[in-house]
N, C-alpha and C positions, 0 to 999 in steps of 0.2 A: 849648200844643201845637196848640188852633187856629189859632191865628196861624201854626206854621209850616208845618201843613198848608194853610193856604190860599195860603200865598203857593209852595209847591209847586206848590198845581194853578193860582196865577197863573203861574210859569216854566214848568210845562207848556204851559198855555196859548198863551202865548208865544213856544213850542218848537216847537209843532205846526205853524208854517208852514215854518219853520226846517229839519223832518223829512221834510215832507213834499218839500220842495226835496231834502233831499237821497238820499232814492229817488228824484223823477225824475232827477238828475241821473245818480244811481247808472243807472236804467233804459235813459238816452239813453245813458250813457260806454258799458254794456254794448252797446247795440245798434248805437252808431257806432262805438265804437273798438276794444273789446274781442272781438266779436265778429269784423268783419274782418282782427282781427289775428290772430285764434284760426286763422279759415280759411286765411290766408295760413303762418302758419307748420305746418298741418296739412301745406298741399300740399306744403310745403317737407319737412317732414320723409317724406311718399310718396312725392315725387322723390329724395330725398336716398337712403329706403329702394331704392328703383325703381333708381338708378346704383349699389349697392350690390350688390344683389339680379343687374346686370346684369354689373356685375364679378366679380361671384362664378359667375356661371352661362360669362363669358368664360374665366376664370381655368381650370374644369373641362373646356372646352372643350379649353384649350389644353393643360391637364395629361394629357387623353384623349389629342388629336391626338398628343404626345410621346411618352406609351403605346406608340400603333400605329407612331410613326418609328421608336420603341425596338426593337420587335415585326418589324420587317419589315429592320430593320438584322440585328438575329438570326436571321431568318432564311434572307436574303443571304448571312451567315457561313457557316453551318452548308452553307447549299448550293453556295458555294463550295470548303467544306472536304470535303463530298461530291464534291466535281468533283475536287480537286486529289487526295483519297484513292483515288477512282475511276480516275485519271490514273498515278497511281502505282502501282498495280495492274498495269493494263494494261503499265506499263513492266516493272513488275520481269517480269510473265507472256512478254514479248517476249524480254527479255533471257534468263529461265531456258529461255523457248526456243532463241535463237540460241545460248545455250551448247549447251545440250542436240543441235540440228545441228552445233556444231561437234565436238562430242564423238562424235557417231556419225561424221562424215566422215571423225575423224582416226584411231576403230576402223576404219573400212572401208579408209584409206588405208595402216593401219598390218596388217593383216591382206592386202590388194594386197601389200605390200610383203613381207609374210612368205611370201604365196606364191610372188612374185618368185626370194627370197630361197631357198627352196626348191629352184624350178626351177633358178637359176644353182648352188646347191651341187650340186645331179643332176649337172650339166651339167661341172660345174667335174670331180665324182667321176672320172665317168665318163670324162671328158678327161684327166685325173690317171692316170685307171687305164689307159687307150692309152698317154698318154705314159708311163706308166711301166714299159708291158710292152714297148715299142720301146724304151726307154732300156736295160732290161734286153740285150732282144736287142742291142744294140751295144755294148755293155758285154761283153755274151758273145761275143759275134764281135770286140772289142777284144783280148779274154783270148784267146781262141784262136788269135786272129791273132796275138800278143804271141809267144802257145806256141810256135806253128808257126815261127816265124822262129827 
């Protein structure tokens, strides 16, 4: 068992320059290669978060901005459709007016005409009742002249 303990701590031995190469090397790989690599892919993935981060903040921007095109479309509508109801208003207000004048003109025209109407029947009576008291009288004086003969 001596024996094989010793020739252990001979491969030890023997190991120990072997080992210690390979921490430095492990020491240089990390500090030349590993390390710059480490930084380069850091920035890589900041930037990559950074174009992410920026597309996503573009992204809300433009979802915002849509919002308000949305927002401002609506309410263009609305106050279009306030103009055109406000328009329609005033029409039908115009029109229930100019009925409404021609409704009164056509009472006033129609009440003219009935007092028109009136005065020529007075007039007509009246005329009616001369000619009819002359038609009489010649009619009487027809008959008595008729008699007399």
């Amino acid at each position: 068992m001596e024996d094989l303990v010793q020739a252990l701590g001979g491969l030890l031995l023997k190991a120990v320059p072997t080992i210690v190469l390979l921490v430095f090397v492990h020491l240089y790989l990390k500090a030349v290669f590993f390390r710059p690599l480490q930084d380069v892919l850091k920035k890589r993935r900041e930037v990559t978060e950074g174009a992410l981060e920026a597309g996503k903040a573009s992204l809300a921007r433009a979802a915002e901005k849509a919002a308000m095109y949305e927002m401002a479309l609506k309410e263009a509508r609305a106050e279009m459709y306030r103009e055109q109801e406000e328009m329609r208003r005033r029409w039908l207000d115009d029109q229930t007016k100019r009925i409404e004048e021609a409704r009164q003109r056509s009472r006033t025209m129609m009440q003219e005409a009935s007092k028109q109407l009136d005065v020529e029947i007075e007039v007509a009576k009246r005329d009616l009742a001369s000619s009819s008291q002359m038609l009489a009288l010649q009619i009487v004086e027809a008959l008595a002249g008729a008699r007399a003969k």
